[in-house]
TIMAR-286921 format. One record per residue: x, y, z of N, C-alpha, C, CB in turn. Coordinates in steps of 0.1 Angstrom, whole numbers, plus 2048, in hexadecimal, padded with zeros to 3 digits. Glycine has a CB too. Example, Ala and Ser with C-alpha at 12.3 -4.5 7.8 and 13.67 -1.06 7.14 Angstrom:
BEGIN
8847C784E87B7D384E8847DF84E8717D385A 8807EA8478897F584788180084F88D7FA839 
This chain:
BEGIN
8D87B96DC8D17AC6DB8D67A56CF8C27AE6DB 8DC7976D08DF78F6C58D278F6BE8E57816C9 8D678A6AF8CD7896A68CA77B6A68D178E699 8C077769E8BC76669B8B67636AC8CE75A695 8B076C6B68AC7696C089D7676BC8AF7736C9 89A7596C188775B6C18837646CE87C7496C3 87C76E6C68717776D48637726D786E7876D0 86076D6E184F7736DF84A7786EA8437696DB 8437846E983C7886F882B7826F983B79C6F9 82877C70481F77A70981778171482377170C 80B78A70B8047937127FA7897187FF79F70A 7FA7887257EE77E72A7E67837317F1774731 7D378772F7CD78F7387C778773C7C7799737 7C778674A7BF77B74F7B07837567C977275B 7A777C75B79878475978F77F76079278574A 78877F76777D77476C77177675E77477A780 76676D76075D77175575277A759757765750 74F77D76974278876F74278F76774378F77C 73879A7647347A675E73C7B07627287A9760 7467B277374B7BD77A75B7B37787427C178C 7637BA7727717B776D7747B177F77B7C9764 77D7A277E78279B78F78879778B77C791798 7957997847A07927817A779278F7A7799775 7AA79B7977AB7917A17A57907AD7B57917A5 7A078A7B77927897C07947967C779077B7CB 7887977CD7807A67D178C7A47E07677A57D4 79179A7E47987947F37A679B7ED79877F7F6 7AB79A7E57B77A47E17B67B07E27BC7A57D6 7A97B77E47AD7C67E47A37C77F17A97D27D3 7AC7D47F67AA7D88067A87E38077B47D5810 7987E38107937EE81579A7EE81E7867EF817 79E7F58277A27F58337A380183C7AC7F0833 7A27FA8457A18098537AB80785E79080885D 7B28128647BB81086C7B581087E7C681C868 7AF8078817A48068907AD8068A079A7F4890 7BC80C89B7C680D8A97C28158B47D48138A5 7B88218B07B482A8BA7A38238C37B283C8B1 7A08178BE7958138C37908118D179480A8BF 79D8058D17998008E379980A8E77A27F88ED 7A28148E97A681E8F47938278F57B882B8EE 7958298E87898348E377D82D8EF7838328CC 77B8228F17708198F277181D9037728068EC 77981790678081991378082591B78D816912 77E83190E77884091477084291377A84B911 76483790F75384090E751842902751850915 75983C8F77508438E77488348E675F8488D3 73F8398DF7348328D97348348CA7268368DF 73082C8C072B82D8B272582A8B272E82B8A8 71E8308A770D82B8A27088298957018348A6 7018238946FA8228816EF8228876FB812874 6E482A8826D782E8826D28318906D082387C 6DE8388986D98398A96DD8328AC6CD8388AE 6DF8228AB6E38168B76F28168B66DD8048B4 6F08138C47038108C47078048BF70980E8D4 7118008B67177F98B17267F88B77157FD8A5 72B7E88B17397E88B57407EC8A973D7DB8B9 74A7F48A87537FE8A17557F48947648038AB 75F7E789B7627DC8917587D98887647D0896 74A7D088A7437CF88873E7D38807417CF88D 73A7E78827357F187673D7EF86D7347FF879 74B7F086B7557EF8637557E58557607EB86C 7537D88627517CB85A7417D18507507BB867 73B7D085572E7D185172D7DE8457267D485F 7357E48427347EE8397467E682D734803844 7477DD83274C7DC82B75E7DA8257457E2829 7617E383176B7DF8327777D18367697E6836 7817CF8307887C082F7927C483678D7B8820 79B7CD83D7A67CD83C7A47D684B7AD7D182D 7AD7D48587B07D78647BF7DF8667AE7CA86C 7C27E98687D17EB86A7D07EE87D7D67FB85F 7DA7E587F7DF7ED8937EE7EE88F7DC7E08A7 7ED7F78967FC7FA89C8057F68A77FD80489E 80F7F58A78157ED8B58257F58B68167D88B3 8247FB8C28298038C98347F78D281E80C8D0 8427FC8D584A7F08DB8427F08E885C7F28DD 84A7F98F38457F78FF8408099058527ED90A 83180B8FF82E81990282C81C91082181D8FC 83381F91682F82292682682A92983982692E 82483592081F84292481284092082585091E 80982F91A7FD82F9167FC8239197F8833909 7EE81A9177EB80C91D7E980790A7DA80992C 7E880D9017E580A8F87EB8078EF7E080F8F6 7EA8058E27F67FC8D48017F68D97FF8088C7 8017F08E68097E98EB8097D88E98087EE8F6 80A7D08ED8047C38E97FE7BC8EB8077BE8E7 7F97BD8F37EC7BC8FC7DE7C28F57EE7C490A 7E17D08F47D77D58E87D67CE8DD7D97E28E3 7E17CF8D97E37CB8CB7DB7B78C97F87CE8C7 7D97B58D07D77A58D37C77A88D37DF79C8E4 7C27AF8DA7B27B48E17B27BB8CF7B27C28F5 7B57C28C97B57C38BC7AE7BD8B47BD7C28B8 7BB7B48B07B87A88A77B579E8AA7BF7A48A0 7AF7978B879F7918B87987988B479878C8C3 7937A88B87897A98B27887AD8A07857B18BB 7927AD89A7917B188978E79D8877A57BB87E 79879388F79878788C78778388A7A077F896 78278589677477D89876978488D76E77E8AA 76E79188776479187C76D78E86F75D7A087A 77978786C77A78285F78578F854767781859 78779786078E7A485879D79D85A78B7B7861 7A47A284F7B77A084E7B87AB8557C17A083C 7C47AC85B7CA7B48617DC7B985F7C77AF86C 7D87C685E7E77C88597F07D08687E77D5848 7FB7C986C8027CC87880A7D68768087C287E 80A7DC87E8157EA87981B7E988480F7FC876 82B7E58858337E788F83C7F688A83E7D9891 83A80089583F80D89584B80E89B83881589A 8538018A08618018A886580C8AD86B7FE8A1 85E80E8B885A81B8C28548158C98548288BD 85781E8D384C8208E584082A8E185882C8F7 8438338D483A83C8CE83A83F8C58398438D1 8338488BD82D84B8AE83B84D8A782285B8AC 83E8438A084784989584284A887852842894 84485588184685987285485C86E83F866870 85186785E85D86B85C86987286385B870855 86087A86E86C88387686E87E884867895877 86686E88786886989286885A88F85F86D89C 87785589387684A89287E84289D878846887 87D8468AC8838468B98848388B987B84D8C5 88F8328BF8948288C688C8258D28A182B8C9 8818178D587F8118E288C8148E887C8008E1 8868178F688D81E8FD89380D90188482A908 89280290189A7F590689E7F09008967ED90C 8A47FB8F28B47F88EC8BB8028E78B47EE8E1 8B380D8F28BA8208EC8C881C8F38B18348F6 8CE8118FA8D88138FC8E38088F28D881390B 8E17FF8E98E57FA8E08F28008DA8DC7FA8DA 8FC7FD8D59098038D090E7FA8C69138068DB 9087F08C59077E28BD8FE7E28B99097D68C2 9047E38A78F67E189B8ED7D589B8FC7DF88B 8F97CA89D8F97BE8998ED7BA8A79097B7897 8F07BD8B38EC7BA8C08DC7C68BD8FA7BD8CE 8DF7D08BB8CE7D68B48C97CE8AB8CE7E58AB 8CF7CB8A28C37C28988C07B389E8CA7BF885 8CB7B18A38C27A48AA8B77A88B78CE7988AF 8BB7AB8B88AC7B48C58A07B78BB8B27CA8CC 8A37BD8AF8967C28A588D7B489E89E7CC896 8957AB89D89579D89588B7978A08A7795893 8927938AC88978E8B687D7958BC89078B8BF 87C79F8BA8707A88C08677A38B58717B98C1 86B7A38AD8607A68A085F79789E8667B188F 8657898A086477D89F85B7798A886F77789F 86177D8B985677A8C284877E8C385A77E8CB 84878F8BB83A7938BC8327868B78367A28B3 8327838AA82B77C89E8297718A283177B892 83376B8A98327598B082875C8B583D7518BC 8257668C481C7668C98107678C581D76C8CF 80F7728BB8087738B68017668AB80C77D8B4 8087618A88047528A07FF74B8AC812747899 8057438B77FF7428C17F07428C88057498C3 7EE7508C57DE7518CA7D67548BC7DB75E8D6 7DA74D8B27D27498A77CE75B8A07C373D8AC 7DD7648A27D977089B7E47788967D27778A2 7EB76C88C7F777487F7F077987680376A876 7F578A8767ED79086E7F278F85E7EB79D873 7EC7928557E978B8477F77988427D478B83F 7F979F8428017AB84180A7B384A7F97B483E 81C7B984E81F7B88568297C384F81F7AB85B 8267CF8568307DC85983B7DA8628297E7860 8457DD8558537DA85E8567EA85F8617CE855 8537F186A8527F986D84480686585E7F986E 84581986883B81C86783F82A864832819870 83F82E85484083D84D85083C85183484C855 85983584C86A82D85086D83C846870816849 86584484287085283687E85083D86A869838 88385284588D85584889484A85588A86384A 89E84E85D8A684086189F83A86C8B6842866 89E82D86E89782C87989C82388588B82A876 89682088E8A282189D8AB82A8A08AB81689E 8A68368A18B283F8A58AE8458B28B584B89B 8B884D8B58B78558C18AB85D8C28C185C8C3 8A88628CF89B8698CF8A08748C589586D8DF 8988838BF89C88E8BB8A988B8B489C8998C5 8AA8828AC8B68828A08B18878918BD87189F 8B688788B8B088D8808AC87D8738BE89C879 8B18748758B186B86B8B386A8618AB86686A 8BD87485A8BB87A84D8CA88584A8AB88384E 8D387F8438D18738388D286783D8D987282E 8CC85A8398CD8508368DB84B83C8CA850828 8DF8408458E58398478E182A8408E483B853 8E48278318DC81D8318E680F8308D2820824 8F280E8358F780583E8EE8008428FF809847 8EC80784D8E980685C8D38048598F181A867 8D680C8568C380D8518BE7FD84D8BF81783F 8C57FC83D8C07EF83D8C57E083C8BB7EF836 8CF7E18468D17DB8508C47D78598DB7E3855 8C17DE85F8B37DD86A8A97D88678AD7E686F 8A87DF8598987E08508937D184C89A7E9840 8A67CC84C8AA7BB8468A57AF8518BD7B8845 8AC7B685B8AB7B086A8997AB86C8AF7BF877 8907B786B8827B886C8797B186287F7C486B 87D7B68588787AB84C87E79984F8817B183B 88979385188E78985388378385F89D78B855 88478B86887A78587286B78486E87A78C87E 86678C86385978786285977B85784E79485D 86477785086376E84986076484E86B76E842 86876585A86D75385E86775286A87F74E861 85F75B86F85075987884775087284676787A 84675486183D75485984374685283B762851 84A73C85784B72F85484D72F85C85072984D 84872F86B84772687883872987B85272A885 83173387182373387981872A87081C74687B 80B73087180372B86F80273485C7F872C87C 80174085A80174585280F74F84D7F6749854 81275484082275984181F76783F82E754836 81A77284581C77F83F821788832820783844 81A78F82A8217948248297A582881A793819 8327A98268397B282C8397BC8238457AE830 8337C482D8347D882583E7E28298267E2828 8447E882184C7F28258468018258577F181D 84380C82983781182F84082082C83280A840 83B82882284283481F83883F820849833811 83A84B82683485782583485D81883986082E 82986381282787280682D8657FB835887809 8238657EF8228617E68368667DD8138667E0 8358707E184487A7D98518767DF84488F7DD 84E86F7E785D8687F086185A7EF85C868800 8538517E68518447EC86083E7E183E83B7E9 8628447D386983F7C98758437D08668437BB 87E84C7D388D84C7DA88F8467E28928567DF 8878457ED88983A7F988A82C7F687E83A802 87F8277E988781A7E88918167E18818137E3 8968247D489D81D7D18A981F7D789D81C7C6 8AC8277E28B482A7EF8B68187F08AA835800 8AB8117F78A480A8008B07FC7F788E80B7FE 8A67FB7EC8A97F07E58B77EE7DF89F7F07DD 8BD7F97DB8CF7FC7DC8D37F97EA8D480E7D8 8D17F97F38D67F48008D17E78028D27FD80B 8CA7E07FB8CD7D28028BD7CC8038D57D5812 8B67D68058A87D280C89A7CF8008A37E0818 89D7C37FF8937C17F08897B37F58A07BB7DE 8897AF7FF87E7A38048747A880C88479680D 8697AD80085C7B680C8537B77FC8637CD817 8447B68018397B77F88317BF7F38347B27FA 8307CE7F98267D17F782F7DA7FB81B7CD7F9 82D7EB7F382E7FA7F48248007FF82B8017E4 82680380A81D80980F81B81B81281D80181A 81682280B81283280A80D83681280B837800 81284581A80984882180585281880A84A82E 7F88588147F486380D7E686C8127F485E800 7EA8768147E388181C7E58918137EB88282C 7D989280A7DD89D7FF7E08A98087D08A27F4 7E18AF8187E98B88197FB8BC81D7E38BD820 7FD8AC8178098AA81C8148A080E8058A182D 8098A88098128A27FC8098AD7EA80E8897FC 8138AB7E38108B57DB8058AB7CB8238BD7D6 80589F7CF7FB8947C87F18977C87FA8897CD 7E989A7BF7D98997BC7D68857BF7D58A17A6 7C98857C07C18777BF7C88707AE7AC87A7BE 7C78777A87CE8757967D986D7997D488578B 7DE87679E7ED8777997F686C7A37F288879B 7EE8677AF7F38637B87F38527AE7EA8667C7 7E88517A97E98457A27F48447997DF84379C 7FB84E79480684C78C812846790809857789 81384C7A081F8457A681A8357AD8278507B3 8118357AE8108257AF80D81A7A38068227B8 80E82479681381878B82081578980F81B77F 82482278D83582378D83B81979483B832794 83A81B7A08408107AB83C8067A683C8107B9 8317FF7A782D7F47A88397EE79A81B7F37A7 8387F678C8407F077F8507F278483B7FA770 8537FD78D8647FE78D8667F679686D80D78F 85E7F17A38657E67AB8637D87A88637E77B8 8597D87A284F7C97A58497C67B08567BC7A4 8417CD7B883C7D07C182F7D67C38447D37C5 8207CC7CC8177CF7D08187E17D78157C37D8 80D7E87D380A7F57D97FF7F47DD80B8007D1 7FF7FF7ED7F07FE7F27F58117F97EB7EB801 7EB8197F87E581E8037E681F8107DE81C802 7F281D81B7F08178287EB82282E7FC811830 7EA82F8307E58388357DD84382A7F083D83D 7D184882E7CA8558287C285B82E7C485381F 7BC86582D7AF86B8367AE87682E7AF86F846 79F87C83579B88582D79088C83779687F81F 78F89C83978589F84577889F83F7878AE84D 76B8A08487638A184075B8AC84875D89583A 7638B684D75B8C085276F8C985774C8B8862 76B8D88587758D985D7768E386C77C8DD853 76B8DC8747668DD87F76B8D588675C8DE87F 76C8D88957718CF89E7668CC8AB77E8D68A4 76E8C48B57668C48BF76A8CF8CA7658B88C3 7658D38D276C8DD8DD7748D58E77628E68E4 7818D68E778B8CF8E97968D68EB78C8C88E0 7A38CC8F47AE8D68F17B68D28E97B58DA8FA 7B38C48E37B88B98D77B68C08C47AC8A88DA 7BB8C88C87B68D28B87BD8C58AB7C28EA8B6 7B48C88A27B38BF8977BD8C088E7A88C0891 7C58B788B7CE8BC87F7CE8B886D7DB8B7884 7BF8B286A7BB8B985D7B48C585D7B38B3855 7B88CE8567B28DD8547B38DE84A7B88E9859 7B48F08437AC8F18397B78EF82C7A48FD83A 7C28EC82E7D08E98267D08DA8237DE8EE82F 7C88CF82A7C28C28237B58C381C7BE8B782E 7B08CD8187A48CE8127AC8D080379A8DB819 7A78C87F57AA8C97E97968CF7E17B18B67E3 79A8D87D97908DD7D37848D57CC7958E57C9 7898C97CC77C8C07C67768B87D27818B57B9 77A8B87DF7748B17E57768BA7F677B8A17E2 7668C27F57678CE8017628C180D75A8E07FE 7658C88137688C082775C8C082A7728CB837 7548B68207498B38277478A282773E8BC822 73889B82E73889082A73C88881A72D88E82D 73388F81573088B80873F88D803724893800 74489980575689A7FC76088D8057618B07FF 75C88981176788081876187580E76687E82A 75586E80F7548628087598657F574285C80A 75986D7F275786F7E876A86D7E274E87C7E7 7748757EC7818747EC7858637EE78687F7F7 77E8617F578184F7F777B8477EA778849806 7768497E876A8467DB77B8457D275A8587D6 77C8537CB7838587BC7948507C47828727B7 79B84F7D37A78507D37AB83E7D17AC8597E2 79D8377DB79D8257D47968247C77958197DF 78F8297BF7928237AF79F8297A87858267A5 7A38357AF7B78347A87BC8267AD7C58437B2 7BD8287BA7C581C7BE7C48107B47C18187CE 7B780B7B57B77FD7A97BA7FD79B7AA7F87A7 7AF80D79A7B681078A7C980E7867B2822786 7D081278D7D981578D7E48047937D6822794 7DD7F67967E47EE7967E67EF7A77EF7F078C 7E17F67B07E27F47BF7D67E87C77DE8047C4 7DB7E97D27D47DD7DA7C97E47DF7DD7D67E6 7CA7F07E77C07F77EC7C58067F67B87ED7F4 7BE8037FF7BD81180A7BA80D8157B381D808 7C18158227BF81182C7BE8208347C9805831 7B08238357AA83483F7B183384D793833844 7BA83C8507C183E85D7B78458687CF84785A 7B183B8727A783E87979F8448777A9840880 79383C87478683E87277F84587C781833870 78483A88977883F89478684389E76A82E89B 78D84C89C78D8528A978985D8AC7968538AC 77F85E8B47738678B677886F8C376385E8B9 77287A8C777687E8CF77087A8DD7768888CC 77787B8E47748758F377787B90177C8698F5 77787990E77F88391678D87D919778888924 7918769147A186F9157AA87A90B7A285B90E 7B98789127BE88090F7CB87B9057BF88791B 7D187E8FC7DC87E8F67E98858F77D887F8ED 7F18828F78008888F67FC8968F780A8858E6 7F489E8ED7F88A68E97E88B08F17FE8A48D9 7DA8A98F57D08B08F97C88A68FC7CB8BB8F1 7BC8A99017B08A69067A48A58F87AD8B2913 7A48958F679B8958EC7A088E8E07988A18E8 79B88E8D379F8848C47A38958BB78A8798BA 7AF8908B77B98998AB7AF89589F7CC8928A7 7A588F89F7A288989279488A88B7A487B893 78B88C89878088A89977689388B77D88E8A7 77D89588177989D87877D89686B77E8AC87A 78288F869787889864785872867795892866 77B87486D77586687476B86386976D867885 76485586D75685486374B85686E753843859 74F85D87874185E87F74586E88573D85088E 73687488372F88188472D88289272088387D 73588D8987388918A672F8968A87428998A9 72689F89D71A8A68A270E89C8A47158B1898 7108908A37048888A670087D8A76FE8898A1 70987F8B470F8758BD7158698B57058708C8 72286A8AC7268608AA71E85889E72685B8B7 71685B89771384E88C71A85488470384A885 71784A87E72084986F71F85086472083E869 72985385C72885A85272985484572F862853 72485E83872385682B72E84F82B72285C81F 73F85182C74B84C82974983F82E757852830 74383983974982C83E73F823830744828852 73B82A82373482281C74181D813727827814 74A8228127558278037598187FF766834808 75980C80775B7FD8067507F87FA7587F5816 7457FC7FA73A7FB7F77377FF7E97337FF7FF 74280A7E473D8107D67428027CB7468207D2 7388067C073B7FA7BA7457FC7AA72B7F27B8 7557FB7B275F7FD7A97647F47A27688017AD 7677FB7967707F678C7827F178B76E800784 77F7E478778F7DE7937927DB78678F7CE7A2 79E7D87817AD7D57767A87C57737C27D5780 7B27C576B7B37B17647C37B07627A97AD74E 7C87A67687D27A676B7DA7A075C7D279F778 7E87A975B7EF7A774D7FC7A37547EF7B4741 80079A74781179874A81479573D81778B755 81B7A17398267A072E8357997328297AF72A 83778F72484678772A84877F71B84477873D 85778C71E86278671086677571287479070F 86877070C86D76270B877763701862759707 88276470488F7616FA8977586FA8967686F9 89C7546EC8A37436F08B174A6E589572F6E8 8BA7446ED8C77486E98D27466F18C77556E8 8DB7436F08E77416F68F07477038ED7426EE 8EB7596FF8F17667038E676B6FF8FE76B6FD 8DC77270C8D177870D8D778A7188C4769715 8D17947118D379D7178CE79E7298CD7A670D 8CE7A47318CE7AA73D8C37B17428D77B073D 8BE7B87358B27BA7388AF7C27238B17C674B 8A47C572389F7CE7178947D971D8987C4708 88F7E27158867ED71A87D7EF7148897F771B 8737F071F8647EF71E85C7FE71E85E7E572A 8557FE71784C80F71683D80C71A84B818702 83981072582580D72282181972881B7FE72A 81782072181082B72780A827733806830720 80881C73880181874580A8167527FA80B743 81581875182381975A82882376682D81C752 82382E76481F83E76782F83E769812844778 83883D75D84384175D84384D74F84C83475C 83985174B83885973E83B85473183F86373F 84585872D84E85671A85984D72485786A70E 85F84C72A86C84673186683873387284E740 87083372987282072A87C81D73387881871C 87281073A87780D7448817FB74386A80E74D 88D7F974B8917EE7498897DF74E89D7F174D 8867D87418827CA74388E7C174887D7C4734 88F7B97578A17B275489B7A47548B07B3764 8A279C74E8A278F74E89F78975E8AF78A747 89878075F89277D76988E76B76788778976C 89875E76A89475376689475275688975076C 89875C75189875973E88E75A73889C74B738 88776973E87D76E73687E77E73B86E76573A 87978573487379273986079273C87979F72C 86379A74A8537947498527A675184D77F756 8497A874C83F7B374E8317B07598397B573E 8307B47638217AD7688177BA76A8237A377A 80E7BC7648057C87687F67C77688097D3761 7EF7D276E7DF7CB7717DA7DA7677D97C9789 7CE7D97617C87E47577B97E27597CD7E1746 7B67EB7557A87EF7557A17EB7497A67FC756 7987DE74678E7DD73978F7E873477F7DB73B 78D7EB7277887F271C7937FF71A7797F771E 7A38017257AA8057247B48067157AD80272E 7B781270E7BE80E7027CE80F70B7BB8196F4 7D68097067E380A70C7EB80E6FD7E97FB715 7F680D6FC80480E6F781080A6FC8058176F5 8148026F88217FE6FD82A7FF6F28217F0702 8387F96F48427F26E984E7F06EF8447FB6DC 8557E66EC8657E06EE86F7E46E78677D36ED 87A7E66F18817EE6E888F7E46E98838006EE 8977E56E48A67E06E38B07EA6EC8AB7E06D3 8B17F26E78BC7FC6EE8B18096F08CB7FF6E2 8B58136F98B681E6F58BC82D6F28B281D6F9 8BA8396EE8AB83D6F189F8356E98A984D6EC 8948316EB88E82D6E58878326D988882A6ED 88482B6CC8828336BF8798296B68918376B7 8718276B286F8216A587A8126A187282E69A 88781B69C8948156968928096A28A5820696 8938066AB8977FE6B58917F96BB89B8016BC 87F7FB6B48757F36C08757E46BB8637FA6C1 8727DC6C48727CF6BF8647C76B88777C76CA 85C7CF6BA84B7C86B58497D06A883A7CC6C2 8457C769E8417CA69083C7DB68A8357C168F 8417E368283D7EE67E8327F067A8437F2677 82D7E467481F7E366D8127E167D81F7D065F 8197E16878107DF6948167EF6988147CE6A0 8197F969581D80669B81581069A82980B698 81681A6A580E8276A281583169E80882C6AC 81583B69881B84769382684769D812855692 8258496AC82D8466B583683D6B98298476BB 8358306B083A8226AF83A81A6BE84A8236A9 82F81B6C08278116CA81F8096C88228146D2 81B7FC6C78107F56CB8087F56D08107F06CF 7F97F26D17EF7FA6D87E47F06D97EB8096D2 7DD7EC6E07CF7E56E17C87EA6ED7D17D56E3 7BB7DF6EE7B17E76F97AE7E07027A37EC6F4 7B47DE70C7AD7D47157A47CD7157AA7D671A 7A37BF7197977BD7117907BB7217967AE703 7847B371D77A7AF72977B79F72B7697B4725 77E79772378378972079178072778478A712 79477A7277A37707277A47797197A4759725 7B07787137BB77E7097C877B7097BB78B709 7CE7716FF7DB7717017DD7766F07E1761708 7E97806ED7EF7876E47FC7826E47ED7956E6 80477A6DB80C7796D881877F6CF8077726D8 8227806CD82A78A6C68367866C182D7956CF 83A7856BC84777F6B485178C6AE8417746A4 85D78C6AE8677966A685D79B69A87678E6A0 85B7A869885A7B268D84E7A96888687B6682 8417A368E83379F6898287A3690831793688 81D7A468B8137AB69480E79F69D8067B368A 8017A16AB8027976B47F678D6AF80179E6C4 7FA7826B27F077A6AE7E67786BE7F776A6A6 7D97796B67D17776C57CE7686C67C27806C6 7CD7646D77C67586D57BF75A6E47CF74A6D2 7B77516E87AE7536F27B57466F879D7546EE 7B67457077B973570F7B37307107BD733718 
């Protein structure tokens, strides 16, 4: 870094004045529930209930609290009448007419894809042309949304595809792995491009999620992702399920401070669950949480399901996330049958009690607890100079990158930091010039350092702006 540069960082917390920390509205962070297995469920005879009476599924949802709707949409499923688009339409009127956002999950499939399935619609398994595949991907995903704008129901959030770990459009039973990421994102580009430019011909513009399995995979894949090309999308979307990943509730919040600071990028929760019994129904649809999703602080009952929902959304906020979205609530068991048996894979893992008849359980309260949400911060160098470096490095214990400084790059002729904290949090930070990082090299005043030569303050509960100049302590002022 040349010398004779003016520095100053601008720590800005911004705050509502309520007694319960709103820096940003309660409409930014999302309860959410994934309600794709409904219609069908309905259509077999399940009922829900609150206090005995039958209730509508939505409805209860809304009514306890929940903001946020996920469906899924399947290309052309032959082998079901359902997440097709027609459902998917019968859907979102009903999340529309109670006031819920809805997040669209296109699975670009005839069927379930995840990590180890991400099959090609069978009406372009015969494709041999990338270029002629992605424009097939472009217009599917353009047309869905028109239409969907159309009948006054673009959803507010928009999966360009679903658990993408590995390659997707491929052949049936291919392995997807390694990475073609040519060809990958290439598509991913294709898909995203079409929700953009839906989203200036409709009524509202989506924001776009990229939708990763197991908290322990989400950091390689992007930066796979984002070294290939694919950097116009908003939001991190996780699936996380503690028997399928080696993340405690803790720790899971680590990697969504991480992400959110190494990409610049919204994080949410798109998938979770939790059983709350590890009983079934008598069925030939056997259940696949058992006793290897069970974590020692929270046993498989009501009280530990709400309670896991409870501790995993105040990580999420604590930690600078949007929210959570419960992967079927209500799919209850029924006499309709699935792929794989007669009955609900899930029904143990639902917010309604099979043993009795269907009402509800404590979990469908977990919208309702009354949590502690962040105040939103943005740190940003301002340097004025001729010949300005490329980037400099930033240290904060609130990063969940540990001791490892991370690169600030010039961005419009500032370095800007953006992060959300918890009132009465102490932090530590400091700027460095080069590294390894040391003392010798940090750029904020010695007389403002800790034994560790960091900076440190407390979050406040107020507006706070902290100002900082080369080698002087910060001057406070209020806006």
């Amino acid at each position: 870094m040349k010398k004779g540069f003016g520095l100053i960082l601008l720590l800005l917390v911004l705050m509502g004045g309520s007694s319960r920390p709103s820096s940003a509205s309660p409409t930014q962070y999302y309860f959410g529930v994934d309600l794709s297995y409904v219609n069908e469920m309905e259509d077999c005879g399940a009922t829900y209930r609150v206090n005995g009476e039958p209730r509508d599924p939505y409805q209860i949802f809304a009514d306890y609290g929940a903001n946020l709707v996920r469906i899924r949409l399947w290309n052309n499923p032959t082998w079901t009448n359902y997440s097709n688009f027609d459902d998917v339409v019968r859907s979102l009127q009903r999340a529309n007419a109670l006031g819920l956002n809805v997040l669209l999950d296109f699975h670009y499939s005839d069927t379930w894809a995840d990590p180890n399935h991400q099959t090609i619609p069978a009406a372009w398994a015969n494709m041999t042309d990338l270029n002629g595949l992605g424009q097939a991907l472009y217009q599917y995903t353009y047309d869905t949304l028109m239409q969907l704008d159309a009948l006054g129901l673009m959803p507010e959030i928009v999966q360009v595809g679903n658990e993408i770990n590995t390659e997707i459009l491929r052949p049936e039973d291919s392995g997807g792995y390694p990475i073609d990421w040519d060809r990958n994102a290439f598509l991913l580009n294709q898909a995203i491009q079409a929700v953009r430019d839906a989203g200036t011909q409709a009524s509202e513009s989506p924001q776009i999620m990229l939708h990763i399995a197991k908290p322990e995979s989400v950091e390689g894949w992007l930066l796979a992702a984002t070294d290939a090309g694919v950097t116009d999308f908003d939001i991190i979307g996780i699936s996380y399920y503690p028997g399928w990943s080696t993340h405690t509730v803790t720790t899971v919040g680590n990697v969504i401070s991480q992400l959110r600071y190494k990409f610049g990028k919204e994080v949410m929760i798109a998938e979770t669950a939790y059983p709350w019994t590890l009983d079934g129904v008598r069925e030939s649809a056997s259940n696949i949480l058992g006793q290897d999703f069970i974590v020692p602080s929270y046993p498989a009952t009501p009280a530990g399901q709400k309670q896991f929902l409870i501790d995993l959304t105040q990580t999420v906020f604590a930690n600078g996330g949007l929210g959570i979205v419960y992967w079927e609530p209500a799919w209850v068991s029924t006499s309709c049958h699935t792929l794989w048996g007669q009955g609900s894979h899930w029904e143990n893992a639902t917010f309604f009690d099979f043993n009795n008849d269907n009402e509800i359980l404590p979990s469908i309260e977990f919208p309702q607890y009354p949590y502690e949400y962040p105040v939103n911060v943005m740190l940003q160098f301002n340097l004025q100079g001729d010949s300005l470096p490329d980037h400099i490095f930033f240290w904060g214990d609130f990063t969940g990158f540990g001791k490892r400084p991370m690169l600030l790059p010039l961005v419009n002729g500032a370095y800007t930091l953006q992060a959300r904290l918890m009132p009465g949090t102490e932090i530590h930070y400091q700027f460095y010039e080069v590294t390894p990082a040391s003392p010798e090299n940090a750029l904020l005043s010695t007389d403002c350092m800790d034994d560790e030569g960091h900076t440190s303050i407390t979050v406040p509960t107020d507006d706070l702006v902290i100002q900082h100049t080369v080698n002087t302590c910060p001057a406070v002022t209020t806006p």
